[in-house]
C-alpha positions in Angstrom: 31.4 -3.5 -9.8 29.6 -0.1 -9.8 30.3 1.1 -6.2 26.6 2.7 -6.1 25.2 -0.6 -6.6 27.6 -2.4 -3.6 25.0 -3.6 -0.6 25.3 -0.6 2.4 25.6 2.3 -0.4 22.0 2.6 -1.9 20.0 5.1 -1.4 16.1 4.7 -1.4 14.3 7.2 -3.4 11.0 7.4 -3.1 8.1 9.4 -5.0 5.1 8.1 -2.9 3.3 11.2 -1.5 1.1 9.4 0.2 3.5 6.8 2.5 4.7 7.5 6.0 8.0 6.6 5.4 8.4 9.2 2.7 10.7 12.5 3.2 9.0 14.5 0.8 11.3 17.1 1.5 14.0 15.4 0.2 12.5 12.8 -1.7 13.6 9.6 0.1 12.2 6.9 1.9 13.7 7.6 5.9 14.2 3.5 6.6 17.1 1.9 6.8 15.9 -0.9 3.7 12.8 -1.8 1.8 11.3 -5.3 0.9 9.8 -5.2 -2.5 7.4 -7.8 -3.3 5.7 -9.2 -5.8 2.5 -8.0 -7.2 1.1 -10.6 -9.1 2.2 -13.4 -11.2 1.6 -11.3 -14.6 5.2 -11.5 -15.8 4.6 -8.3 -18.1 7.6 -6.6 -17.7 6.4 -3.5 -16.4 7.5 -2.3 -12.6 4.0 -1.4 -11.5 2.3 -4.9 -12.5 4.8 -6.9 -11.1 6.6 -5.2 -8.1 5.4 -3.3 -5.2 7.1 -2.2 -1.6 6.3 -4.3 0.7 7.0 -1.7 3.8 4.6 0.8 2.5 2.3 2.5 5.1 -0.3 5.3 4.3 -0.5 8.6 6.1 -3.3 8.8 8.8 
């Protein structure tokens, strides 16, 4: 098993400017774990139509 893969090792990068949680600094997301959820019920294949984070919270 790829050890970078193994539950407790992950890092979670994140390239959303515009979200709290985001260390732009660094480019990571500062919480401990994410849920992703679904988008929609498109099944196209494609990460932005059918995943989103679910934690995701916009700058005031």
């Amino acid at each position: 098993m790829d050890e970078s893969r193994v539950y407790g090792q992950q890092h979670i990068c994140c390239k959303v400017e515009s979200c709290v949680y985001n260390d732009l600094r660094n480019g990571r997301c500062t919480l401990e774990s994410i849920t992703v959820q679904p988008n929609c019920d498109c099944h196209s294949g494609e990460a932005a139509d059918e995943c989103w984070c679910g934690d995701y919270k916009c700058k005031d």
